[in-house]
MARVEX-688270 format. One line per field, with one value per residue (C-alpha): residue number from 1; x, y, z. Coordinates in steps of 0.1 Angstrom, whole numbers, plus 5000, padded with zeros to 4 digits. Layout:
# MARVEX-688270
n <- NUM_...
px <- X_...
py <- Y_...
pz <- Z_...
This chain:
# MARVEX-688270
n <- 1_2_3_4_5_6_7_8_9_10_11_12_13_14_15_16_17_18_19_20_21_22_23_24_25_26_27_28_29_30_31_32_33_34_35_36_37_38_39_40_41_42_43_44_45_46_47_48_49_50_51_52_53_54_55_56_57_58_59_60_61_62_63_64_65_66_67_68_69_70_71_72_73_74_75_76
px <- 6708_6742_6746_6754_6729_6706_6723_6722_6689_6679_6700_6681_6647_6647_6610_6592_6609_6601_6567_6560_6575_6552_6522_6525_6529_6501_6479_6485_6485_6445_6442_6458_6440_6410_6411_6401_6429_6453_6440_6440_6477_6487_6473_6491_6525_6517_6519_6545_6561_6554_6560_6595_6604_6595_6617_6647_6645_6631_6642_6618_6590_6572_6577_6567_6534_6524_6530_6500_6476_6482_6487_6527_6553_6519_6543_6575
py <- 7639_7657_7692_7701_7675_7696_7729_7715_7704_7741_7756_7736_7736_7769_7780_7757_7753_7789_7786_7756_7772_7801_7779_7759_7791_7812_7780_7779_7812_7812_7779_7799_7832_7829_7842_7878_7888_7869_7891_7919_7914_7908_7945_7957_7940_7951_7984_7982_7969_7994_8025_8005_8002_8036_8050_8031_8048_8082_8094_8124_8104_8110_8148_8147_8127_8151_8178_8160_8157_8186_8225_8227_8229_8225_8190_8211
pz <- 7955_7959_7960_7929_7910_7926_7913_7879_7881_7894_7866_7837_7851_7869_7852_7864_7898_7907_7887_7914_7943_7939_7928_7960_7984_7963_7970_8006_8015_8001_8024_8054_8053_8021_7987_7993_8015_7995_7966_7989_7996_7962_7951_7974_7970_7930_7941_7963_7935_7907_7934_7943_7908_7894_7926_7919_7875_7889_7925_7913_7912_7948_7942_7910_7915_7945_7923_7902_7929_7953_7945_7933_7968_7995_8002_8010
């Protein structure tokens, strides 16, 4: 296939490329290292994730969730 059959292709099918893409490095990542530090991993990159994206709306949001847990300006 040329190059840009293979764009096209991406372009039209791109769900279920990326679904098998992840499918096929999800499956052997649990090969490579077992399924409970692959779910390990995952909560943790889920985190990551939600932390990372609650940063990038709120640049408060560190500050403000200390302020939650620990007596107000103990952090400062």
């Amino acid at each position: 296939m040329d190059k840009e059959k293979l764009v096209q292709f991406y372009n039209s099918h791109k769900g279920g490329v990326n679904g098998a893409i992840v499918g096929f490095v999800l499956a052997s990542v649990i090969l490579i290292i077992g399924f409970l530090n692959t779910l390990f991993i995952a909560i943790f990159v889920g985190i990551g994730y939600y932390i990372g994206k609650k940063l990038s709306e709120d640049k408060e949001y560190i500050k403000n969730l200390l302020d939650k847990i620990l007596p107000p300006g103990t952090y400062r």
